[in-house]
C-alpha positions as a Markdown table, in Angstrom:
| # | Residue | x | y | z |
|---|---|---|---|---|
| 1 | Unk | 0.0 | 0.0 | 0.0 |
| 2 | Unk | 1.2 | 3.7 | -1.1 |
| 3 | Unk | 1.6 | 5.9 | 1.9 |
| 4 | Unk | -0.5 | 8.7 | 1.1 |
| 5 | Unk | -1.2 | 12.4 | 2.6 |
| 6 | Unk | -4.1 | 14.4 | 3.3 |
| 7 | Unk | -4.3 | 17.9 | 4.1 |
| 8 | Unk | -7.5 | 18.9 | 5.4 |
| 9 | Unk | -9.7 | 21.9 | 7.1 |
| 10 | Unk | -9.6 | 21.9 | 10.7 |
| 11 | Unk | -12.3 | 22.6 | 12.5 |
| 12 | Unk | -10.6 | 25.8 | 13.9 |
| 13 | Unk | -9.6 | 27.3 | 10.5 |
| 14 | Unk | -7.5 | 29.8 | 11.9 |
| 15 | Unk | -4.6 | 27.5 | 12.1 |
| 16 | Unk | -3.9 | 27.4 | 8.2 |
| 17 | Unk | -3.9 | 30.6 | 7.5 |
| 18 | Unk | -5.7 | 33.8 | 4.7 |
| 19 | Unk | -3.1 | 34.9 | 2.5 |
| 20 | Unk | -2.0 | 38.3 | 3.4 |
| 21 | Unk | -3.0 | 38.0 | 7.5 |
| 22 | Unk | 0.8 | 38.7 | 8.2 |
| 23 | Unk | 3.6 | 41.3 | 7.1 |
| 24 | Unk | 6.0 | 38.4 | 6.5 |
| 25 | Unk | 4.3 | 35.3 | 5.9 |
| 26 | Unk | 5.6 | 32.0 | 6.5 |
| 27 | Unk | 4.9 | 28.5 | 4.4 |
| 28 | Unk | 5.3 | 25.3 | 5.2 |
| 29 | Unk | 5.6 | 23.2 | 1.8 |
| 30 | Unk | 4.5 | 19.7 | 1.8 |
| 31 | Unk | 3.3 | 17.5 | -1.1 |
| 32 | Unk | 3.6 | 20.1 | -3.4 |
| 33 | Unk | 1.0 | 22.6 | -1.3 |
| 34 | Unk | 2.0 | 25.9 | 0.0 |
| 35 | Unk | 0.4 | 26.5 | 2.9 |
| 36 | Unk | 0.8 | 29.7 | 5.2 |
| 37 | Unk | 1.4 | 29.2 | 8.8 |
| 38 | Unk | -0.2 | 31.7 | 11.4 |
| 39 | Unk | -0.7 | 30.5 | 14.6 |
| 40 | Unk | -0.5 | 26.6 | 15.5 |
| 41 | Unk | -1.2 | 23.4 | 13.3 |
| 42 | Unk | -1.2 | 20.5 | 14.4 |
| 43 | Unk | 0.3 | 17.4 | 12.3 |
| 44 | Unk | 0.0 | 13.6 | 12.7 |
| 45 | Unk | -2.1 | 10.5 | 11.2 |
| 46 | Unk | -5.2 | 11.1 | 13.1 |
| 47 | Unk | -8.2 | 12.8 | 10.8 |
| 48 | Unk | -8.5 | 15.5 | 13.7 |
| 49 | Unk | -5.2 | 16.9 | 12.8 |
| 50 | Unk | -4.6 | 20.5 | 10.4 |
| 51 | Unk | -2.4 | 18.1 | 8.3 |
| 52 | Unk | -2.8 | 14.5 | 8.1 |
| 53 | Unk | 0.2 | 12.0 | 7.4 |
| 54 | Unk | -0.8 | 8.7 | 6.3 |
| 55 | Unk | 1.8 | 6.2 | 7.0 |
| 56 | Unk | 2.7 | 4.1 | 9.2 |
| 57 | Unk | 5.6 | 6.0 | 10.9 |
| 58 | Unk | 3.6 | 9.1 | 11.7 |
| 59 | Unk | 1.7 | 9.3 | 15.0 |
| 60 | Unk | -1.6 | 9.6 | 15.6 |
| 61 | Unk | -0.8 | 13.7 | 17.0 |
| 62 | Unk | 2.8 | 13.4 | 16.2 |
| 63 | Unk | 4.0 | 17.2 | 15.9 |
| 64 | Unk | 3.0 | 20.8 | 16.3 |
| 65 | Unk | 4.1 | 23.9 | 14.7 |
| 66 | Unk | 2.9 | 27.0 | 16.8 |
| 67 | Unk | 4.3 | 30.6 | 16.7 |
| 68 | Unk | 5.8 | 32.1 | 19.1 |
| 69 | Unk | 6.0 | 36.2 | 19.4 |
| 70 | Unk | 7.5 | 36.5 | 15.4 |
| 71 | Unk | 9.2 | 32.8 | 15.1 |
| 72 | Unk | 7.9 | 29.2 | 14.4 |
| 73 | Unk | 8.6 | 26.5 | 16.6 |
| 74 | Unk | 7.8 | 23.0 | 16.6 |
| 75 | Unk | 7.1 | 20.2 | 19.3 |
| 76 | Unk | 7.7 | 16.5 | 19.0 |
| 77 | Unk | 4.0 | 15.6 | 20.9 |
| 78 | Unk | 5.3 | 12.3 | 22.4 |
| 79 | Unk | 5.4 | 10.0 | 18.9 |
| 80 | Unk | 6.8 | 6.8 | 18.7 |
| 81 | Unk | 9.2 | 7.4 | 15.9 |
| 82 | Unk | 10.6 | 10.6 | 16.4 |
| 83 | Unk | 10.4 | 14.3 | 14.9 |
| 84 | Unk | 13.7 | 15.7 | 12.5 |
| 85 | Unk | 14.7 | 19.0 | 11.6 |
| 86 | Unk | 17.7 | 18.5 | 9.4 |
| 87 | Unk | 18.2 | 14.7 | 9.6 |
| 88 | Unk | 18.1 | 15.8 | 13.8 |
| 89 | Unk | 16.0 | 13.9 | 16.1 |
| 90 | Unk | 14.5 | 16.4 | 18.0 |
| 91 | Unk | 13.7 | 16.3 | 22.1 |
| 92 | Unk | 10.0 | 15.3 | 23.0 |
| 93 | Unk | 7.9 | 17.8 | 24.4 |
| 94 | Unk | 10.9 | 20.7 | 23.8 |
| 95 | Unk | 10.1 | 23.5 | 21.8 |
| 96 | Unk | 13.0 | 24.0 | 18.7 |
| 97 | Unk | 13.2 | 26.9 | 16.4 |
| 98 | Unk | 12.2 | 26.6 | 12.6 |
| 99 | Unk | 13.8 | 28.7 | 10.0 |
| 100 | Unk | 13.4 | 29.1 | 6.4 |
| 101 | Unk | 14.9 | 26.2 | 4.3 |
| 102 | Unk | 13.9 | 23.5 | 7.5 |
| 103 | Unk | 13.5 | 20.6 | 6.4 |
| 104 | Unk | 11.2 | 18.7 | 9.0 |
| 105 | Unk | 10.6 | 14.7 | 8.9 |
| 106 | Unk | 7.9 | 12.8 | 10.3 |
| 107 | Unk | 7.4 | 9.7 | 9.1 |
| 108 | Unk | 8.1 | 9.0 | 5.5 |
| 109 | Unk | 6.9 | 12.9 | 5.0 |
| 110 | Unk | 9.3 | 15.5 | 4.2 |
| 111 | Unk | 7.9 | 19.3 | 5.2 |
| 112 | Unk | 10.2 | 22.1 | 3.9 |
| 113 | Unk | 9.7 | 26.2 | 5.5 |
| 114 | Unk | 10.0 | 28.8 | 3.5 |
């Protein structure tokens, strides 16, 4: 079976933000989508989640990206398998700076910031 993702509408669509809501926006690319970041997604294989990763590796509420004053930062959320940034396993429940050109791994998905 193909591992597959799904991005989908959260119930609290402020989390994947309107184009043009900040001065600077900041995307998070994955499977070819460009979606803007404004205050917190949540990521993991469980259909409650802003983005959805199906496979096997990902966690049912694997990771979150939430901003903090004018940065991103991301949270392991206790998953199995681990959260990278850069080919780094990062700490569970420790908050880690993203920056453009990030490169974060969960699973067999690859999710780039720009």
């Amino acid at each position: 079976m193909d591992d597959t993702t799904i991005v989908t509408d959260s119930p609290v669509g402020q989390h994947l933000g309107a184009i043009g809501e900040s001065k600077q926006a900041t995307y998070l690319m994955f499977n070819k989508k460009k979606i803007e970041l404004v205050a917190k997604i949540t990521i993991g294989r469980d259909s409650s989640n802003d983005i959805v990763v199906d496979n096997k590796l990902a966690s049912r509420h694997h990771a979150m990206i939430q901003k903090i004053r004018d940065a991103y930062f991301i949270k392991d959320e206790g998953s199995t398998n681990g959260t990278f940034v850069n080919e780094i396993r990062i700490p569970i429940e420790k908050y880690i700076k993203l920056n453009s050109g990030d490169k974060v791994t969960i699973g067999n998905s690859n999710l780039v910031i720009s």
